[in-house]
N, C-alpha and C positions, 0 to 999 in steps of 0.2 A: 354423579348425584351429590349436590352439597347436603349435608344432615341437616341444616337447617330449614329446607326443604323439601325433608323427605317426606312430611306428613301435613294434611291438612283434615280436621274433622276431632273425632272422641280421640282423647286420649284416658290411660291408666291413670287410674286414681291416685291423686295425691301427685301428678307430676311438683318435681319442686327447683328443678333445673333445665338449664340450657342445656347444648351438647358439650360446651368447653370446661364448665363447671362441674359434670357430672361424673359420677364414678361408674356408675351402670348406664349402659346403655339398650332399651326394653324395644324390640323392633319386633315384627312378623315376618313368617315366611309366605305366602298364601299361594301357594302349588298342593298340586294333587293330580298331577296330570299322569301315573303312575299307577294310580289304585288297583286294587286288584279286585275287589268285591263295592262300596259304598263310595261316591264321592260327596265330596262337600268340605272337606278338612279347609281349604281354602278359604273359609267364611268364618273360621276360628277365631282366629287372631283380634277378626275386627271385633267380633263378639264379646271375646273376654272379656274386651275394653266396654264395651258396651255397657255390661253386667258389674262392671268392678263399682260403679256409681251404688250398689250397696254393699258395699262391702265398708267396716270400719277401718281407718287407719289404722288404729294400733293393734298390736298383736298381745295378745296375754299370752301364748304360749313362751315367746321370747322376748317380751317385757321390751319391744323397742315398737315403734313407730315408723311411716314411710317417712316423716320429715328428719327422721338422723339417718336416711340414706341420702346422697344427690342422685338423681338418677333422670333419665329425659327418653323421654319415648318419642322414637325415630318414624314410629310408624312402619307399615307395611312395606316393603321394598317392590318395587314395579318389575313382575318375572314377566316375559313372553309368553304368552299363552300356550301352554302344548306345545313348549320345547325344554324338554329335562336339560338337555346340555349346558344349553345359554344361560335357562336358571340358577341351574348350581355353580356356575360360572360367577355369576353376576352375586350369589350369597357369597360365596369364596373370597369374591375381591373385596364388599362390603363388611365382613370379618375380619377379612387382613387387616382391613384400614381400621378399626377397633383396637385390633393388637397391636396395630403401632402409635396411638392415642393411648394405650396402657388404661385402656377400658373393660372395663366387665358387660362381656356378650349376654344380655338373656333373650333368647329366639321363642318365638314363639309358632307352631308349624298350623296348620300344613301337614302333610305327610311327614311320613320320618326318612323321605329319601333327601331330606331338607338339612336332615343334620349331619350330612356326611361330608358336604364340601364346610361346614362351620366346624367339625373337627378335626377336621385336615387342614385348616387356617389353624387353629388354636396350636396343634400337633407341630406346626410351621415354627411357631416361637419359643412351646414349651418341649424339651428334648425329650425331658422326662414323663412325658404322660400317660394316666393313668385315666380308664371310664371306666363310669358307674351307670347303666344301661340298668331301666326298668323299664318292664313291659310283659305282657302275654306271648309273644312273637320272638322267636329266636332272632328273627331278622339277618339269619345265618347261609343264605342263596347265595348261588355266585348268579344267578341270574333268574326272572321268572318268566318261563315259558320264553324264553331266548336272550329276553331282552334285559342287560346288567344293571341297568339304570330302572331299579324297582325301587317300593320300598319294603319289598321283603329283602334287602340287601345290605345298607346302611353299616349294620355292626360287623359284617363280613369284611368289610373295606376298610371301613379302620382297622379294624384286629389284623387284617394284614398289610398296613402301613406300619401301625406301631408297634406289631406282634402283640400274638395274640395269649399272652399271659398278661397282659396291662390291661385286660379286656375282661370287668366283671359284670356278669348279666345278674336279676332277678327277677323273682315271679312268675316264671318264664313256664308257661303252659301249655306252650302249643309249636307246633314247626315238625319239621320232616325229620326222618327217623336221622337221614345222613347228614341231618344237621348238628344233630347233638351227638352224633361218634363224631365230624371233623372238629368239635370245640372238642371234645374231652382228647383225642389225640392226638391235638395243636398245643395241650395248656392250656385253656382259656378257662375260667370260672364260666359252671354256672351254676344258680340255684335255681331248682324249681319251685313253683307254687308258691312258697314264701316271700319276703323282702326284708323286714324290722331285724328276727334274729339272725339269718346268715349275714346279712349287714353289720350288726355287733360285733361278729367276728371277723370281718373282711377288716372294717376300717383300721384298727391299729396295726396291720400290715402296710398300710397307705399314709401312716404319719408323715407331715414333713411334704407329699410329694404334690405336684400339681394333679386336679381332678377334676374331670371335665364330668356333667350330670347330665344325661339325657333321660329322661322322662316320656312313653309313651300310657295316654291316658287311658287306654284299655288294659294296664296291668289294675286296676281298676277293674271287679265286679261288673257285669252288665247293670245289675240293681243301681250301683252308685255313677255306671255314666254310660248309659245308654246310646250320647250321641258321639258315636264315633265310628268308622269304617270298618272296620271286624272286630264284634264282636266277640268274646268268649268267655263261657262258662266259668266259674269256678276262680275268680279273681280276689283282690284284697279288698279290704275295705279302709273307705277315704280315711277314718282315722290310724289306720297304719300305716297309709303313705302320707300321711302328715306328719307320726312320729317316727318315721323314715329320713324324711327331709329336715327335722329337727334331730334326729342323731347325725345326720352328716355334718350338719350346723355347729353342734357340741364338739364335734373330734375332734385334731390336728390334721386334718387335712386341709390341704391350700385349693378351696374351688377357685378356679378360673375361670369357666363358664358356665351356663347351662340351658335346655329348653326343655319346651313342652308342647308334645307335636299330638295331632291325630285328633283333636275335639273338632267335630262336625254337629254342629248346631240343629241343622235343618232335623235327626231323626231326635232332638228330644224339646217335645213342645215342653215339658215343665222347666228347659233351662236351667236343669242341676247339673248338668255336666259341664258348660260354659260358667256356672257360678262357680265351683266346686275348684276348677283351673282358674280361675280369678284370684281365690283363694289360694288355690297352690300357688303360683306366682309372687303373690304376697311373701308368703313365708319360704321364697327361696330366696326372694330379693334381700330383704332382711335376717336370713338367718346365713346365706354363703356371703354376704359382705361383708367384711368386717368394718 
């Protein structure tokens, strides 16, 4: 697939580059062939883009604009329908070819079983890598109900390609009991319920190193984003995963990539959770590029 043909239709507001021009490159995953409870996450991608038509350009929290990024939206990537394999296949080699264009990946999902082969490309080029995993879901399964290829799994599989001390989760409210003994007696971080303050203190152990953001939109409140595939009680609210992604923006940490998986349109007719990810999107684009 040439990128200059990988999309036809809405794109992300403020596009302002080709693909050869650009520093970021804004693409979708639109799989969901995995779910465990709601589907729809596949109709994300194209939504966000949909909704970003209000959203302003510039950002007041970090005083920059989408036109001081270059950046080109690739569009959705053409997956198999109801084949995990060939999909994450087909993400893995479409990321590779980013990291060898020395391009900034921002995915947009889709489930989060979406982000595993895009940080296993990333993880390919940077030795030293470190995630920063938000979400409700420990996403800490070696497999659900047989099958390994969930997305209750995604963070398992990196944490054990990269080890799983390089593996910092937050928010984190929900998963099986043996999920959270095999992180705490692997090493791996996690924080529960919160994200802003254990953040504050994660980051300046992360100065300097590359850091990949994975973002699932249900560490979110049900109140602030109803449309997504599991649900769960007891989440953050969008202004602390904003000044979440503007403290990671502020550090010394070197992001390398990032996404944001799991917004399913179809359950919120008011379209704040497709606005809401529009927004986030905004303020990752602009606040991890430098």
């Amino acid at each position: 697939m040439r990128f200059d043909e990988a999309y036809s239709g809405n794109v992300f507001i403020g596009m302002n580059s080709d693909f050869n021009e650009s520093k970021v490159v804004l693409y979708g995953m639109p799989m969901d062939w995995t779910v465990s409870y709601r589907p729809g996450s596949r109709f994300g991608p194209a939504r966000i883009r949909e909704v970003s038509i209000g959203l302003e350009e510039y950002s007041p929290y970090l005083d920059r604009e989408l036109a001081d990024v270059k950046y080109f939206d690739a569009g959705d990537i053409p997956l198999p329908f109801g084949n995990p394999q060939k999909s994450l296949d087909i993400i893995e080699d479409f990321v590779g070819k980013l990291m060898a264009e020395d391009k900034f990946p921002l995915g947009m999902g889709g489930e989060h079983l979406v982000s595993w082969p895009v940080m296993k490309a990333v993880a390919a080029k940077y030795k030293d890598l470190a995630i920063i995993h938000m979400d409700a879901h420990t996403d800490l399964r070696e497999h659900y109900e047989g099958e390994p290829l969930s997305h209750s799994t995604p963070i398992r599989k990196i944490a054990e390609k990269i080890g799983p001390e390089n593996v910092y989760s937050f928010g984190i409210r929900s998963g099986m009991k043996e999920e959270f003994e095999w992180a705490k007696n692997a090493g791996m971080h996690i924080s529960k319920f919160e994200v802003l303050e254990p953040l504050k203190e994660i980051l300046p152990k992360l100065a300097g190193r590359p850091v990949y953001v994975t973002i699932d939109i249900d560490v979110l409140d049900p109140a602030h984003a109803p449309g997504t595939g599991t649900v769960d009680a007891g989440g953050i609210t969008s202004k602390e995963l904003l000044a979440s992604i503007h403290e990671i923006a502020r550090s010394q940490v070197n992001v390398v990539g990032a996404d944001l998986v799991e917004v399913a349109p179809i359950y919120d007719h008011s379209e704040q959770t497709a606005n809401t990810a529009s927004k986030l999107i905004r303020e990752m684009m602009l606040g991890f590029v430098k």
